[in-house]
Structure formats: C-alpha cells, structure tokens
C-alpha positions as CSV (number, residue, x, y, z in Angstrom):
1,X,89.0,250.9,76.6
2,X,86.8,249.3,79.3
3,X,84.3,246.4,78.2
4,X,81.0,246.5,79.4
5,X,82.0,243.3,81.4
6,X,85.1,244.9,82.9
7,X,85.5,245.8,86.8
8,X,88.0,247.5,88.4
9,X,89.8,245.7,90.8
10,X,90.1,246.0,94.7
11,X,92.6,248.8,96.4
12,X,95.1,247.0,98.1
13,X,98.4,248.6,99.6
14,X,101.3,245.6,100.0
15,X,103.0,246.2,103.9
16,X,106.3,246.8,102.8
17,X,109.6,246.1,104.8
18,X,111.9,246.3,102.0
19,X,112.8,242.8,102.7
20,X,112.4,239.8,100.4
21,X,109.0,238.5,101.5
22,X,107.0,241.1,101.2
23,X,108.9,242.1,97.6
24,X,107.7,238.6,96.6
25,X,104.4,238.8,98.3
26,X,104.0,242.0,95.8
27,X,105.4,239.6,92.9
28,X,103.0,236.9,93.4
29,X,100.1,239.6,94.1
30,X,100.9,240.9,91.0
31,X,101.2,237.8,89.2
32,X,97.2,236.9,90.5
33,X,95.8,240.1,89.2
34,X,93.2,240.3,92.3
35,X,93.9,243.4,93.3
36,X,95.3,247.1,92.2
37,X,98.3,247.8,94.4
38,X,98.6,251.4,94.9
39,X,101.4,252.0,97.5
40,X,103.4,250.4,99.8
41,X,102.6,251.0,103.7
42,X,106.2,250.9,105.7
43,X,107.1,251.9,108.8
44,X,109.8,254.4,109.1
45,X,111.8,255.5,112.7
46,X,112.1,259.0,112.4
47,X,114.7,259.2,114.9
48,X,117.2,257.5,112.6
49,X,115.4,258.3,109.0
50,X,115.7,254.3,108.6
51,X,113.2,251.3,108.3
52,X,111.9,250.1,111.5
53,X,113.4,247.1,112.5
54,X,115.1,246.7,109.1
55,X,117.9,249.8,109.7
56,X,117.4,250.6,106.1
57,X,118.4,254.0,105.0
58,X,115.3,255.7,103.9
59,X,117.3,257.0,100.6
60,X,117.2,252.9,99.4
61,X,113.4,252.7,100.5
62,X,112.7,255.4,98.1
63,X,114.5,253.9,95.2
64,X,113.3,250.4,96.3
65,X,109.7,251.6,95.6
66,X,110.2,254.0,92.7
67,X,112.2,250.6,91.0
68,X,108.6,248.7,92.2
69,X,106.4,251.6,90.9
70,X,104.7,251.8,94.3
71,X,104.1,255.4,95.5
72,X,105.3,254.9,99.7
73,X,102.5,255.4,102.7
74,X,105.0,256.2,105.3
75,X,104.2,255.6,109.3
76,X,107.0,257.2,111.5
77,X,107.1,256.3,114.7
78,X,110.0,257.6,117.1
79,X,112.5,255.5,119.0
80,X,112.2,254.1,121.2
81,X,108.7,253.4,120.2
82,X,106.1,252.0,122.8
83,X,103.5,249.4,121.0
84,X,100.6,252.1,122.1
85,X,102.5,254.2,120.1
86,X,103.0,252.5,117.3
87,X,99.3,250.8,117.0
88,X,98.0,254.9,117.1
89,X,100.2,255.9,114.2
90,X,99.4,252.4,112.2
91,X,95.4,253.1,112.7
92,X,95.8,256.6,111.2
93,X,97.2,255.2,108.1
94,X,95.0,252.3,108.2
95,X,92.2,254.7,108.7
96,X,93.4,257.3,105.8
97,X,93.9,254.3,103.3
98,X,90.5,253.3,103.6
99,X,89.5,257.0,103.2
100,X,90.7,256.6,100.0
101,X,89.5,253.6,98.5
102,X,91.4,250.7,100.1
103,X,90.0,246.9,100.9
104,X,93.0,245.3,101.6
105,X,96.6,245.1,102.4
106,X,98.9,242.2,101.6
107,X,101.2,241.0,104.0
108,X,104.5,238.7,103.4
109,X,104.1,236.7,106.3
110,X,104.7,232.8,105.7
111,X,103.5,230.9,108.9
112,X,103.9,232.5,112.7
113,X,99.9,232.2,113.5
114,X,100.4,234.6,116.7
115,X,101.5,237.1,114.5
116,X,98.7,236.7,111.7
117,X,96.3,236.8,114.6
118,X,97.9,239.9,115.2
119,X,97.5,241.8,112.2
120,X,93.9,240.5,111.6
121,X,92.9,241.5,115.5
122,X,94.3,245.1,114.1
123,X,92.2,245.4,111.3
124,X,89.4,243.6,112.5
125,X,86.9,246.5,111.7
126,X,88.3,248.6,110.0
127,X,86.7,247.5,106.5
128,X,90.7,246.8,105.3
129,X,90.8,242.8,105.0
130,X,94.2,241.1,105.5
131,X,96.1,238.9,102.5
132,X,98.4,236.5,102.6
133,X,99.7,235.6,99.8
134,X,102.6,233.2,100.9
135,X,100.9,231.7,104.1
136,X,102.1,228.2,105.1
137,X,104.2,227.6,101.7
138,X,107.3,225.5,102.6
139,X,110.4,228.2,103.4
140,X,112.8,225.8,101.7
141,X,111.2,225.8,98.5
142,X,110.5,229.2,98.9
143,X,113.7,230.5,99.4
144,X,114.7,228.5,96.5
145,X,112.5,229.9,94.3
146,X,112.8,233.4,95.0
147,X,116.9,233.3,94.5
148,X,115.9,231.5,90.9
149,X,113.3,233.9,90.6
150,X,115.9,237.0,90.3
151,X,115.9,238.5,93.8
152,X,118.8,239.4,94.8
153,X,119.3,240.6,98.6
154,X,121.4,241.3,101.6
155,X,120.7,240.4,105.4
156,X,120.1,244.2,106.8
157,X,120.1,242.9,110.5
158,X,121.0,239.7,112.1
159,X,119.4,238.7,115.7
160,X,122.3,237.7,117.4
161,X,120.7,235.0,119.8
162,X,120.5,233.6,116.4
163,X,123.0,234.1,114.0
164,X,126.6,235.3,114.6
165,X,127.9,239.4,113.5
166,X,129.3,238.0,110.6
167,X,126.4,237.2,108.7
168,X,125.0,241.0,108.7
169,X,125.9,242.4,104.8
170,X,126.1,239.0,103.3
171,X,123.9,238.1,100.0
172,X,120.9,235.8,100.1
173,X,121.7,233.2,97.9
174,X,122.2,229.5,97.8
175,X,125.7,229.6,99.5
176,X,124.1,231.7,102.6
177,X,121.2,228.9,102.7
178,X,123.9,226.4,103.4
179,X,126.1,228.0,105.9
180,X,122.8,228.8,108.2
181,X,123.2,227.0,111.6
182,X,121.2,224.1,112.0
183,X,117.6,225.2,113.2
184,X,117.3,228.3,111.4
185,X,114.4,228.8,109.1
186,X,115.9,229.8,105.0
187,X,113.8,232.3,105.2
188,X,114.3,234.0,108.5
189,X,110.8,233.9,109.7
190,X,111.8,233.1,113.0
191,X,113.7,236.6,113.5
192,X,116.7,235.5,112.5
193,X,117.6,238.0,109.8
194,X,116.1,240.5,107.6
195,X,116.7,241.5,104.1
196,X,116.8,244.6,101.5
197,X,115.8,243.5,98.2
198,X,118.2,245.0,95.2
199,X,116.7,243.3,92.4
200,X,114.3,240.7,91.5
201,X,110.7,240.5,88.9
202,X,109.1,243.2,91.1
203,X,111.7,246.1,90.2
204,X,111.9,247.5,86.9
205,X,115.9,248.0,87.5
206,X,118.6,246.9,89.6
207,X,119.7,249.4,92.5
208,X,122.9,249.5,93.3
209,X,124.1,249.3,96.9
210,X,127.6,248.2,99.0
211,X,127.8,247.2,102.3
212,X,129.1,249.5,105.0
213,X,129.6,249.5,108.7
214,X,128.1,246.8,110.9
215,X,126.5,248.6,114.4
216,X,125.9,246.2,117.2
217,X,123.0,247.8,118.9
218,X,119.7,245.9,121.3
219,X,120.5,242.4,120.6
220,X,121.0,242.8,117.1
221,X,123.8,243.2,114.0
222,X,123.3,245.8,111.2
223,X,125.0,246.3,108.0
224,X,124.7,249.8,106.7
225,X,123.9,249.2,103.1
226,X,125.1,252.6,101.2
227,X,123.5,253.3,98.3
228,X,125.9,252.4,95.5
C-alpha cells in the first residue's frame, strides 16, 4: 500500500533496438529505480516485418520484449525509408507517448555526441526529455561487464567497410572481443556491428534462437537469426 510519502515515478519508454545496449541501458535503468518503464519504442521496416537496421525478425522482437516485460510501441516505416519519413512517423509516437503520460525515453547510446545532439534536437519540445544512461562509460569495460553480467548475444549485421562477412551470426563474448580488427570499438558504437540480445538480467528467460542464412545487402552482412 502507498505511504503518504510515496510518489509515483516518471513514464519513461526505453528506445529499443533489440541489441545489447539498449537491453543494458533498460538493466541499469531498472537497477536506479528513477523511472517506470512502460514499453519499449522500436522501429520496425514493414516492408521486411524486421527491425530497422538490425534485420531482426519481428517474431524475436516480440519474445525479446515479453522475456523483458515491456509491452512494444512499434514505428513502421517502409523501405526504403527517406529521413522525412521516418522523423514523421517517430513524432507521432513521440507525440502519442506523451499523450499518455510519458517524460522520458532512455536511450543506449555510449558516446557519438552528433548523434545525442540528434535525438535531443528531436525531442527538443516535445515535453519527452532524453536519458542516457550509459553515456561516455569506457566501451571496454563495458563490454566486459555486460558478457559477465549474463547477456548473451549475436552480431545481427556487420558493416562491411568494417568487419569482414564472417563475423555476422557470431556470439558476443570475450573470444569475439579479441578477434575484432584493430580499431574497432568492443562495443560497436562506431557502426560496426549490431546485436540481438538472447539472455541477460533484463529477461525473465532465455530465448532460444540459431543462426540462419547470411544476406549481403547495402554495404552490410546479416545473419538471419531463427527463432529456436
């Protein structure tokens, strides 16, 4: 029951890629207590019924999120998707969160200013305040902690300016860490690969995926993760 001195906490949604920063963004978040998380906002290309950016089949987002307990604020955008586009469809649900209560939404960003700048020039009035829970911590030690922490993850998509084919489908764990080229962040916050989280403190249970095909498509190397 409520004490007198009790207050409920702040609305926030988490932006959710299904990757392993914004899972441990949610984690960390959580840990804090600041705010109520009450869904996670993700970005889905209609065209291909798959994560922008991420290729993840929208079947794992669903089971991702039900694992997290985070009801999902879907935004699908078509491909190929213009940014006019896509900043239209991202207001509405911007707009329509705060219709119903939210402050703020977390993002797992760790230290590209141009594009915090970005998201805070998009919500700049709009009454929704960006968080960052991660900003600026040191990607080596962050990496580290997360694969200690219980995630467990496979790079969805590879840039291939950066990394070669073969590292699409491959596990995020120390042994990956060690066989990145020299240069690349641990992390991948310099585009050089994206993740699906399969486990880790922010899912009630594990879900189970293999990995399928790898498509070489715009620059880039995704592994089809199936759900298992």
């Amino acid at each position: 029951m409520p004490t007198r001195n009790s207050r409920a906490l702040p609305k926030a949604l988490i932006a959710w890629s299904t990757g392993k920063d914004s899972a441990w963004a949610l984690h960390q978040a959580r840990a804090a207590g600041e705010y109520d998380i009450v869904g996670a906002l993700t970005t889905v290309t209609d065209s291909f019924g798959r994560v922008s950016m991420h290729g993840v089949r929208e079947e794992l987002l669903m089971a991702q999120l039900d694992a997290a307990g985070l009801p999902a604020v879907v935004v699908r955008i078509p491909y190929p998707c213009r940014n006019e586009v896509y900043e239209r469809e991202m207001a509405k649900a911007v707009s329509d969160a705060k219709a119903r209560g939210v402050t703020h939404i977390i993002f797992g960003d760790l230290y590209l200013e141009d594009i915090r700048a970005y998201r805070e020039k998009n919500l700049a009035g709009t009454g929704i305040t960006p968080v960052f829970p991660l900003w600026l911590k040191p990607t080596a030690r962050l990496a580290r902690d997360m694969i200690d922490g219980g995630v467990e993850a496979h790079l969805a998509v590879v840039d291939l300016k950066k990394l070669p084919a073969a590292f699409a489908g491959r596990r995020f764990d120390a042994g990956l860490i060690g066989a990145l080229p020299a240069g690349s962040d641990p992390c991948g916050e310099n585009g050089e690969f994206h993740t699906f989280v399969s486990a880790g403190p922010m899912l009630a249970r594990k879900i189970a995926v293999r990995v399928g095909e790898t498509v070489e498509r715009d620059g880039f190397a995704f592994a089809d993760l199936v759900p298992g």
